[in-house]
C-alpha angles and dihedrals in degrees: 000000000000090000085050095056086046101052098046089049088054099046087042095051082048096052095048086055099052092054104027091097121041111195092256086058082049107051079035098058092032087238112188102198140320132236115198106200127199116233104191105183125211090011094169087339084318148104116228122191124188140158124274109179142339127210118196116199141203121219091269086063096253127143106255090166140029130184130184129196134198120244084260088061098248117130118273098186154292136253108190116190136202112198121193127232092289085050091252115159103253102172134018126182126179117206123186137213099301098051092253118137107243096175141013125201125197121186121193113197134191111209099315109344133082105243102175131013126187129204121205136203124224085271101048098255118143109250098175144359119198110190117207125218133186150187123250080258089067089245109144098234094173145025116198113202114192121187114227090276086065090249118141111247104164126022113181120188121202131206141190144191126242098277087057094250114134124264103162151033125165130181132215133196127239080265096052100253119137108248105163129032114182114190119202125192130170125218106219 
């Protein structure tokens, strides 16, 4: 029971802070960054604190770095992002516990939509490619995903109904075949 109250004391100080700033209160109060700490009470007769995460803002209020930490208080790892003028997230790259950098992300964009992203490996080499397409509506109706060799292994179409809200995403395998089928449907 005592582990249950714990536990729930601990998800519901996490949520808080997740939610405690929204990006306008941010860019309002001028905050910096946040560190959410772990007070863990009566750990072997005594209390431990340690550190659970860190966010680090710009002054529009975005992440531009995000650290993780594990229940002992060591670092877990980073993930550190650039945003263009629209405050798209243009680059994302992961480091782990060592400081060494495990993925890259880079994100195009046209005007307002994503329309490549590329994944990289810890050595810089390119891992995937997913490729965006859209309707003159600005709907995003398929997603392209290439391997490193530059061979498609996932194609996902999109549909939507005449209010522009989406109905329907199915995935297809590098062969073709229809592997995933996702239904969406809106209660008025």
């Amino acid at each position: 029971m005592k582990l249950i109250f714990k536990l729930i004391i601990i998800l519901f100080s996490f949520n808080i802070s997740l939610f405690a700033q929204t990006k306008k209160e941010v860019r309002k109060y001028k905050i910096k960054s946040t560190t959410v700490t772990v007070v863990d009470s009566k750990v072997e007769g005594k209390e431990k604190k340690g550190k659970d995460s860190y966010q680090k803002y710009d002054a529009n209020g975005n992440v531009v770095e995000e650290e993780e930490y594990n229940k002992d208080g060591s670092f877990k790892k980073k993930e550190a992002r650039k945003y263009n003028k629209n405050n798209d997230v243009i680059e994302e790259i992961i480091y782990d516990e060592k400081g060494a950098v495990t993925k890259k992300t880079t994100t195009e964009y046209n005007d307002k939509n994503p329309t490549t992203e590329i994944v990289y490996d810890s050595k810089g080499k390119i891992v995937q490619k997913t490729i965006f397409s859209y309707n003159a509506r600005g709907e995003k109706i398929q997603e392209l995903t290439y391997d490193e060799k530059g061979k498609i292994i996932k194609k996902s179409l999109y549909t939507y109904d005449k209010n522009g809200l989406k109905t329907e995403k199915k995935t297809y395998d590098s062969n073709g075949d229809l592997i995933l089928t996702k239904k969406y449907t809106y209660e008025y």
